[in-house]
C-alpha positions in Angstrom: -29.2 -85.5 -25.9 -27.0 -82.7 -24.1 -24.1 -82.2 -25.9 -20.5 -81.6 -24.1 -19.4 -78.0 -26.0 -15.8 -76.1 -26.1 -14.7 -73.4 -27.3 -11.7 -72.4 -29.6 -10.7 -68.9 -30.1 -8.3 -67.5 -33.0 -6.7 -64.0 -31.5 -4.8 -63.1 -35.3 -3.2 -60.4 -36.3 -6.6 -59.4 -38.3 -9.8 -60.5 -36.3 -10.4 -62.5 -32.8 -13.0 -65.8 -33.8 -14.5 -67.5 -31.2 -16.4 -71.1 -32.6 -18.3 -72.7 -29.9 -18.2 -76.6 -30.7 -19.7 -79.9 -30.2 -16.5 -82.1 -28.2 -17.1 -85.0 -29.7 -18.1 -84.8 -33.2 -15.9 -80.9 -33.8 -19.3 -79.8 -35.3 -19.4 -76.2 -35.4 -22.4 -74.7 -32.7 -22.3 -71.1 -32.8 -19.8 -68.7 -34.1 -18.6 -64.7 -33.7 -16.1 -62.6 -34.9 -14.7 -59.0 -34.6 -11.9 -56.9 -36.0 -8.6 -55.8 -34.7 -7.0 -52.4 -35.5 -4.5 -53.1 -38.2 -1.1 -52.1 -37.7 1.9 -53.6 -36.5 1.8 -52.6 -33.1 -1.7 -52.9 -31.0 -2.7 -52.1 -27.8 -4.0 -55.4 -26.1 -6.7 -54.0 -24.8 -8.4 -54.6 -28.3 -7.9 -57.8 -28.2 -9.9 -58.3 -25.1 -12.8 -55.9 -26.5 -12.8 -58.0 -29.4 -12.9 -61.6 -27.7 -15.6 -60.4 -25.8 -17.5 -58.7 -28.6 -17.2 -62.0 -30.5 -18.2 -64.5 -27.8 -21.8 -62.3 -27.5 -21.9 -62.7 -31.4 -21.5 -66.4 -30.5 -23.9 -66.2 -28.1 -22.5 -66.6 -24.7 -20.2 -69.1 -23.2 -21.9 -69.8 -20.5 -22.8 -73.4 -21.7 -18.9 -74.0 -22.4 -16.7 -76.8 -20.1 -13.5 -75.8 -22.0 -11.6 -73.6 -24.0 -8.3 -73.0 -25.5 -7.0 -69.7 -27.3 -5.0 -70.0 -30.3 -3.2 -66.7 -31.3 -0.4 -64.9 -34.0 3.2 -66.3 -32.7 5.6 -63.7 -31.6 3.9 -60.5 -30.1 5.3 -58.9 -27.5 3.8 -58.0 -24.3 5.7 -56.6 -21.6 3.5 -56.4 -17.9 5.0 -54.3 -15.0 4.3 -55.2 -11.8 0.7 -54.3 -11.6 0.1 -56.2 -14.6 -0.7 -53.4 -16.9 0.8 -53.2 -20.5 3.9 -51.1 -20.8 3.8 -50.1 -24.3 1.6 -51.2 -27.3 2.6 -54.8 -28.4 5.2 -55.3 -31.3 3.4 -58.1 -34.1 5.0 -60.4 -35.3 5.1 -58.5 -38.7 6.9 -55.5 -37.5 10.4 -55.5 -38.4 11.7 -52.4 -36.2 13.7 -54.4 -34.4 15.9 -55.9 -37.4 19.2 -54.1 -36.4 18.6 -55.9 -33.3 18.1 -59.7 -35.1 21.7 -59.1 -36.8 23.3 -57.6 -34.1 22.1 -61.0 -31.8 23.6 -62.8 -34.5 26.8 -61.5 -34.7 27.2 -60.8 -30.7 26.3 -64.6 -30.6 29.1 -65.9 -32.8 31.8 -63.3 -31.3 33.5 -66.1 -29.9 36.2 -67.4 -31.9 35.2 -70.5 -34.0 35.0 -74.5 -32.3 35.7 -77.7 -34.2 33.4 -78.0 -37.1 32.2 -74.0 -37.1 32.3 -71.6 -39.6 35.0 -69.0 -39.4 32.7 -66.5 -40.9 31.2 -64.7 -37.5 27.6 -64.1 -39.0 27.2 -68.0 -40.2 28.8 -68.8 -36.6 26.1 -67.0 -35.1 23.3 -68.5 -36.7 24.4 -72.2 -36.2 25.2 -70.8 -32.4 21.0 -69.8 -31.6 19.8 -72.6 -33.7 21.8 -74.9 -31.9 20.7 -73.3 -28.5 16.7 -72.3 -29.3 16.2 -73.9 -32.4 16.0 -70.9 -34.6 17.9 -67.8 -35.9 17.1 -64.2 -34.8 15.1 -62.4 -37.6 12.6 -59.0 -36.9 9.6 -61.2 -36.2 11.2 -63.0 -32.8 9.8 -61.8 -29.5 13.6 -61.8 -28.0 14.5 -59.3 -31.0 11.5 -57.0 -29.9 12.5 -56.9 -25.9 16.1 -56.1 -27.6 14.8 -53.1 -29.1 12.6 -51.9 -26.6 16.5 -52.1 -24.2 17.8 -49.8 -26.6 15.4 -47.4 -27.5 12.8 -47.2 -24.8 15.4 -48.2 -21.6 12.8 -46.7 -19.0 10.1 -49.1 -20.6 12.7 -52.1 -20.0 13.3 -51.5 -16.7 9.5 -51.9 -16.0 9.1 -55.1 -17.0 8.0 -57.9 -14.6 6.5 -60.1 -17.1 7.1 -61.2 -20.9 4.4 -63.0 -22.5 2.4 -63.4 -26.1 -0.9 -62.6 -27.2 -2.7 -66.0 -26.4 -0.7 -66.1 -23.0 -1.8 -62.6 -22.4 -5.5 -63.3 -23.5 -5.7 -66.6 -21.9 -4.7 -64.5 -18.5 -7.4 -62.4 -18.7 -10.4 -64.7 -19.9 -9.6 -66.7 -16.7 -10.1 -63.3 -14.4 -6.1 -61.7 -14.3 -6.1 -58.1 -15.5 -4.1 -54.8 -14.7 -4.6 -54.0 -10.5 -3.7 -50.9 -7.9 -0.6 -50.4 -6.5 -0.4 -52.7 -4.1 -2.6 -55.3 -4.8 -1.1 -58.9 -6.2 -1.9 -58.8 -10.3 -0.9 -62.9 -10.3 1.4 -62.5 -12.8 2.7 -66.3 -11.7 -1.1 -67.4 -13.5 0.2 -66.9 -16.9 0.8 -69.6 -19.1 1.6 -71.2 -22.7 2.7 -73.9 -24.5 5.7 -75.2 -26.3 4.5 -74.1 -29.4 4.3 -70.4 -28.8 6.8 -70.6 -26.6 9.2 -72.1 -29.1 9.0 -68.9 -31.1 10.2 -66.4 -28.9 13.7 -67.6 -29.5 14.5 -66.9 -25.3 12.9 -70.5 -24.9 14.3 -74.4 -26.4 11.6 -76.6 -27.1 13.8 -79.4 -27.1 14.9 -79.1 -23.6 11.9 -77.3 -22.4 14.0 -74.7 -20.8 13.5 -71.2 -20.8 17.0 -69.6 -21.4 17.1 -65.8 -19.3 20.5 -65.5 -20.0 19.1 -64.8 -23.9 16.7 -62.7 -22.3 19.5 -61.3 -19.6 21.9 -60.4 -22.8 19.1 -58.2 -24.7 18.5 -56.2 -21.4 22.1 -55.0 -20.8 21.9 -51.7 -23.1 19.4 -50.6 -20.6 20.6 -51.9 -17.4 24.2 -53.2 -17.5 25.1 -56.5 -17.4 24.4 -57.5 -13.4 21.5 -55.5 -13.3 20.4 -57.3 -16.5 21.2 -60.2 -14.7 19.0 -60.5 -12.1 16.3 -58.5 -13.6 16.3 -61.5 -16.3 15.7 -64.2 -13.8 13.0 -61.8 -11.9 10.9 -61.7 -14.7 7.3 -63.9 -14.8 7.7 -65.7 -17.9 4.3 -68.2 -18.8 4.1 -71.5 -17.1 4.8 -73.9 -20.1 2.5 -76.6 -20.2 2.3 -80.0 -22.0 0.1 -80.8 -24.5 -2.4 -82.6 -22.5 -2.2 -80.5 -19.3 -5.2 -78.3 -17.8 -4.4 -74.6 -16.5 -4.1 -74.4 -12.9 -6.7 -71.4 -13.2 -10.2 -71.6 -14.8 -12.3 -69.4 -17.4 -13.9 -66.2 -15.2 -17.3 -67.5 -14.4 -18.0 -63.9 -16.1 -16.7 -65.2 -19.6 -17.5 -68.8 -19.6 -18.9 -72.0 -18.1 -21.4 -70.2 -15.7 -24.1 -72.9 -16.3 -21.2 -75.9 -16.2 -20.8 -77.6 -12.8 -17.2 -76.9 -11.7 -17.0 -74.6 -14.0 -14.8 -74.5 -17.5 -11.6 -75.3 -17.6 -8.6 -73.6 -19.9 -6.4 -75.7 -22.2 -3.1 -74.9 -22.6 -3.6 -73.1 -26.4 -1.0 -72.3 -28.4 0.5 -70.7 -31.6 -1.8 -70.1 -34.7 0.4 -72.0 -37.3 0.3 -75.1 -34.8 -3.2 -74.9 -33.9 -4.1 -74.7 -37.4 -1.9 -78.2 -38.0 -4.3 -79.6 -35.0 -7.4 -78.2 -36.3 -6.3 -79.9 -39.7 -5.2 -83.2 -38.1 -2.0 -83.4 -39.7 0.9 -85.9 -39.1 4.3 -87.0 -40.2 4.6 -86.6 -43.7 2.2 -83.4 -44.0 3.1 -80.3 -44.7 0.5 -77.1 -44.9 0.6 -74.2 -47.3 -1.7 -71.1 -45.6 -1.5 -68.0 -47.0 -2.9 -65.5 -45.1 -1.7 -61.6 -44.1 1.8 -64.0 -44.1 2.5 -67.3 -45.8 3.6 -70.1 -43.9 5.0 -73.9 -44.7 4.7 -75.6 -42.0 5.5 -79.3 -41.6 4.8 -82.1 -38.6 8.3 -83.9 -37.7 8.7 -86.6 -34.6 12.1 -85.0 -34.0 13.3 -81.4 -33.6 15.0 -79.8 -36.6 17.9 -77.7 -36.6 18.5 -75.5 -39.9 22.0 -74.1 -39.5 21.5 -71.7 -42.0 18.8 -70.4 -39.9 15.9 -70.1 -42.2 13.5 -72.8 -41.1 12.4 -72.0 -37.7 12.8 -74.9 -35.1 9.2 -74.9 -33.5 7.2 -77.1 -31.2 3.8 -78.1 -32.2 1.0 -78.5 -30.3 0.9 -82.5 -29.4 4.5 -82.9 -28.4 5.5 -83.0 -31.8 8.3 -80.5 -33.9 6.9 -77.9 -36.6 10.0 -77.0 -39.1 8.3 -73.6 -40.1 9.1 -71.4 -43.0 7.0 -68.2 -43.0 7.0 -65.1 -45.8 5.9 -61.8 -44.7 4.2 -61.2 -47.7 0.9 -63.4 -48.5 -2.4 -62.8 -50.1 -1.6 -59.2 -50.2 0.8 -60.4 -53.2 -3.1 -60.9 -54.8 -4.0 -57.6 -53.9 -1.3 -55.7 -55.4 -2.0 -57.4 -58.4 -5.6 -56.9 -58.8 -5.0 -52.9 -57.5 -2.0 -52.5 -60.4 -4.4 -54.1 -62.9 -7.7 -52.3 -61.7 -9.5 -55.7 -61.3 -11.5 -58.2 -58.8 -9.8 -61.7 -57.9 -11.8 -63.3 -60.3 -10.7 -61.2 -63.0 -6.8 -61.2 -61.9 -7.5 -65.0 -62.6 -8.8 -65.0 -66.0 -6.1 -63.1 -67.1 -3.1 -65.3 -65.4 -5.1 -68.4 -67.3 -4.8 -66.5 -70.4 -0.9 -66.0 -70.2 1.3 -69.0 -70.1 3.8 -70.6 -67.6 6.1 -68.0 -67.2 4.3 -64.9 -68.0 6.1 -64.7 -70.7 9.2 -64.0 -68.7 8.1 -61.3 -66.6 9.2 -62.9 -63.0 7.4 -60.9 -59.8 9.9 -61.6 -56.7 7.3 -60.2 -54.0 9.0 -58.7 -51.0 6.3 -55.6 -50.7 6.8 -55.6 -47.4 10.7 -56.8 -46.6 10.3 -60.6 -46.5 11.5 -62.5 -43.6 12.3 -65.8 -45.6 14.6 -65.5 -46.9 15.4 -62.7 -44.6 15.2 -59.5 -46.2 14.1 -57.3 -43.7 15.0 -53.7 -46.0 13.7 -55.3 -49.6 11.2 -54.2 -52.1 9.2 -56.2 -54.7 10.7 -56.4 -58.4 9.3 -56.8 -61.7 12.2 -57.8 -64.2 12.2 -59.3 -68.2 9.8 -57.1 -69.2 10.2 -56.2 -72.7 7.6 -53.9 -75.2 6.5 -57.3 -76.5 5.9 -59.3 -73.5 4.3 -56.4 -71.1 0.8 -57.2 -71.1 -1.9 -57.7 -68.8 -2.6 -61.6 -68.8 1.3 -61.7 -68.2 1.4 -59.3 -65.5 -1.3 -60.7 -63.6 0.3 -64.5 -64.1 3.4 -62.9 -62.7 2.3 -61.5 -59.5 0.1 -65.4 -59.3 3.1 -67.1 -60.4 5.2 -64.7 -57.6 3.6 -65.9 -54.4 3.1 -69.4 -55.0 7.0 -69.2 -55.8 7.8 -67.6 -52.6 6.1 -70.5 -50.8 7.8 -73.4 -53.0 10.7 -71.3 -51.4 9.7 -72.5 -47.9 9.3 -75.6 -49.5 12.2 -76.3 -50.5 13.8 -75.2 -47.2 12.0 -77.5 -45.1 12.8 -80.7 -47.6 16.0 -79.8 -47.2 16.2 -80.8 -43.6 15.1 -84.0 -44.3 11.5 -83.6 -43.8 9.2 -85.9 -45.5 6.3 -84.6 -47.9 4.0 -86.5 -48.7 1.1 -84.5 -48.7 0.1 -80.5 -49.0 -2.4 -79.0 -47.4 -3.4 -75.5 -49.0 -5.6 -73.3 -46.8 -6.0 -69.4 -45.7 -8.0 -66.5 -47.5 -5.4 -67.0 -50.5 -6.6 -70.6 -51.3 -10.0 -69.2 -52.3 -8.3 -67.8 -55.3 -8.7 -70.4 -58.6 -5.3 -68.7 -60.0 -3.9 -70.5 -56.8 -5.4 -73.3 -56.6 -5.3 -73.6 -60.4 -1.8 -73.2 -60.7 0.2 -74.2 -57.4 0.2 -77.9 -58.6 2.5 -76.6 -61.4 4.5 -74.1 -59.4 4.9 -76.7 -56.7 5.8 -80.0 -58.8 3.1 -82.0 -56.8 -0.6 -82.8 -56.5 -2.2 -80.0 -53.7 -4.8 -81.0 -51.4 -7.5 -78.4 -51.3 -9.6 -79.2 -47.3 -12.8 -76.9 -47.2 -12.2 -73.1 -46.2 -12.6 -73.0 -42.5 -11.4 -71.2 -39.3 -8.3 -74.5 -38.7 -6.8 -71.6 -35.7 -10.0 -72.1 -34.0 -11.4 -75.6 -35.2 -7.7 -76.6 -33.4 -8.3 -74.9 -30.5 -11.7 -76.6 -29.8 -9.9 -79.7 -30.7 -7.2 -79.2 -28.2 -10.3 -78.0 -25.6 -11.8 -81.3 -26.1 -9.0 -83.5 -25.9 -7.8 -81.9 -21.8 -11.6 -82.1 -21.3 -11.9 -85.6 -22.4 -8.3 -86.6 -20.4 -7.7 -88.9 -23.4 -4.0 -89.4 -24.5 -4.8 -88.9 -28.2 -7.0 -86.0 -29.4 -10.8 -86.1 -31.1 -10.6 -87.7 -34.4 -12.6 -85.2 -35.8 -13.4 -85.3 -39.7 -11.9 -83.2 -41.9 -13.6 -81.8 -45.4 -11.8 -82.2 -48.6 -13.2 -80.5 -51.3 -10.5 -81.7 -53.8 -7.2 -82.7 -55.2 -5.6 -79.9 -57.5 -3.0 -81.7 -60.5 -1.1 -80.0 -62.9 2.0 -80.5 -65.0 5.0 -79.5 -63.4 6.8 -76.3 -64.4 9.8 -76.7 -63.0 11.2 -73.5 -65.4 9.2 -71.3 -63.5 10.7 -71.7 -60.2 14.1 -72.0 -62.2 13.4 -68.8 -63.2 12.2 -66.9 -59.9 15.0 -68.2 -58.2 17.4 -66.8 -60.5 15.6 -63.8 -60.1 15.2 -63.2 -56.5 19.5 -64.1 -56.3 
């Protein structure tokens, strides 16, 4: 029997994967992958070498009807008008632009305080953008990133004719669109997205489905003035925002994909990674996933949309029409890695000697903002080590600190999101970090409740195939494909731990 395949394909911060799929049953077919330069700003063009270096690992698409492209939230890319890339994209983990996240803030809650609102400008100014986009400005926002190309790269601003992310960007090109002579029509108008990307460049409300380019309009006027900022705002080619279920008005490139496919293959909409990964895991109401990756992200499936005044849970859309309260931390498995580099050891190791400590590492607390941290949002912060005495300074301790560290940070995000309201019922732990058995070993503990542990797997790209199926299929709910459990992790709570952290962190 012929079998109906689609394609999903992860463009992450690390590595582009591209699994070719059976539609009905989400069995995987065929499978490539290739790296991405690291670094926090990229030149797209890498990203396209590498989708197409991983689709010939995969070995061709040519027998593909659909695909979808699932890719890391928050890039910038700026177009001008040929459709070529102005300036290398800013990632979602580069935090350059973090005098520009507090200045939004405060420009936002200038205005003198309304019924109900703080009188302190800074906490006006957060409840202001979560009330108007759903989130808060912090460094990793696209809206933060066009702010600080206005102010420091004006000439760059003034070229551009289009604002979109990396899956927009990708899914552009994979259907034919690319940089073109002057003169000739680049199609900028081709490009499109989907709420839940589009939800986190904080210049678009999921709720309404609105873009709002008087966000966009206000982060331009360093560079342009305020009328020229004004119209160049509502001139821009921002991605066609489609629903859940809808089909791109343009197809895959015969060249890429779908060559041996009557009518050729058709594009689903994609979509963020953190909401293609809740697809790809089948979540609903009441789940909430743990996946520690390069970052570390809680992110939970609500019917309605959430609004954190505060502004540390970000508002997003997910990919079925649904919300996705988020909580993300800069710093992830890396945590891992500086602890098995300060101890000279593998992960295995690093986890034998945490198991040999006790809860608490016998008060040495590890708050683990390497990197800054985003939530909560610490942009300028460096990791800390405190309660070390001569007595308690050992290596079992140390290593169950930095362990005991990140899955703290992520009972942070936790917490956060329960706050709002949101039910949790069930977590999900994935990414490269839930390989470790210090992890999975101890979360349970560190979290206060029973972890579900599904098999390690590419959930970016298993939920872009899903979503590829479901607009092939024209169905209103997508595949039930199965999904792998390969246990239950329990433990006795430690509440003393977290007690402890937080304490530490202030």
């Amino acid at each position: 029997m012929t079998r109906t395949l689609v394609t999903g394909v992860d463009t992450s911060t690390q590595s582009c994967k591209v699994r070719v799929t059976d539609a009905e049953t989400g069995e995987m077919v065929r499978f490539g992958q290739a790296k991405h330069p690291n670094g926090t700003s990229v030149d797209p063009k890498y990203w396209w070498d590498a989708f197409l270096e991983a689709s010939q690992q995969a070995g061709g698409l040519d027998d593909v009807e659909a695909l979808a492209v699932g890719g890391q939230q928050h890039g910038m890319v700026i177009l001008d008008q040929q459709g070529s890339v102005i300036r290398d994209a800013m990632l979602w983990n580069d935090v350059s632009s973090a005098p520009q996240a507090a200045a939004l803030i405060e420009k936002m809650g200038e205005a003198p305080a309304e019924e109900g609102e703080p009188e302190d400008v800074i906490a006006r100014g957060k409840q202001r953008w979560v009330k108007a986009v759903g989130s808060s400005p912090v460094a990793s926002f696209t809206l933060t990133k066009v702010a600080w190309v206005a102010e420091n790269e004006p000439e760059n601003a003034k070229k551009i004719a289009a604002i979109c992310l990396p899956h927009d960007w990708l899914s552009w090109r994979i259907a034919g669109y690319g940089p073109v002579v002057e003169g000739e029509d680049a199609h900028l108008e081709e490009l499109f997205t989907d709420r839940s990307d589009a939800s986190g460049t904080i210049y678009y409300d999921a709720a309404s489905n609105e873009y709002r380019r008087d966000l966009i309009a206000m982060v331009l006027e360093p560079a342009e003035g305020a009328e020229a900022a004004r119209k160049h705002a509502d001139a821009i080619m921002l991605p066609t925002v489609l629903g859940p279920r809808d089909v791109a008005a343009v197809k895959v490139s015969p060249k890429i994909a779908g060559k041996n496919v009557e009518g050729g293959c058709i594009i689903a909409p994609g979509g963020g990674d953190n909401a293609m990964a809740s697809l790809g895991l089948g979540m609903s109401v009441g789940d909430i996933s743990v996946s520690l990756g390069t970052s570390g992200v809680a992110a939970a499936i609500s019917e309605n949309p959430t609004y954190d005044l505060t502004g540390a849970v970000s508002g997003f859309a997910d990919c079925t029409g649904h919300y996705l309260p988020l909580a993300c931390t800069i710093n992830g498995s890396c945590i891992l890695d500086a602890g098995r580099a300060a101890l000279g050891v593998d992960y295995e190791e690093l986890a034998q000697l945490a198991f040999a400590s006790e809860p608490g590492a016998g008060g040495i607390t590890l708050v683990p903002y390497f990197d800054g941290e985003r939530t909560p949002n610490r942009p300028d912060a460096t990791a800390t080590l405190s309660g070390m005495t001569l007595a308690n300074t050992t290596r079992e301790n140390m290593a169950r600190a930095f362990v005991e560290g990140l899955l703290c940070s992520q009972r942070d995000c936790l917490e956060l999101i329960r706050s709002l309201g949101a039910e949790i019922s069930r977590i999900l732990l994935i990414g490269g970090g839930a390989k470790s058995e210090a992890i999975r070993t101890l979360a349970p503990s560190v979290f206060g409740m029973d972890v579900t542990r599904p098999t390690t797997d590419e959930y970016v790209a298993i939920g872009a195939a899903r979503q590829a199926a479901w607009v092939l299929s024209g169905e209103t709910e997508p595949p039930a494909w199965q999904l792998t459990i390969d246990g239950v992790e329990t433990g006795e709570p430690t509440e003393a731990v977290y007690k402890a952290y937080v304490k530490a962190r202030g």
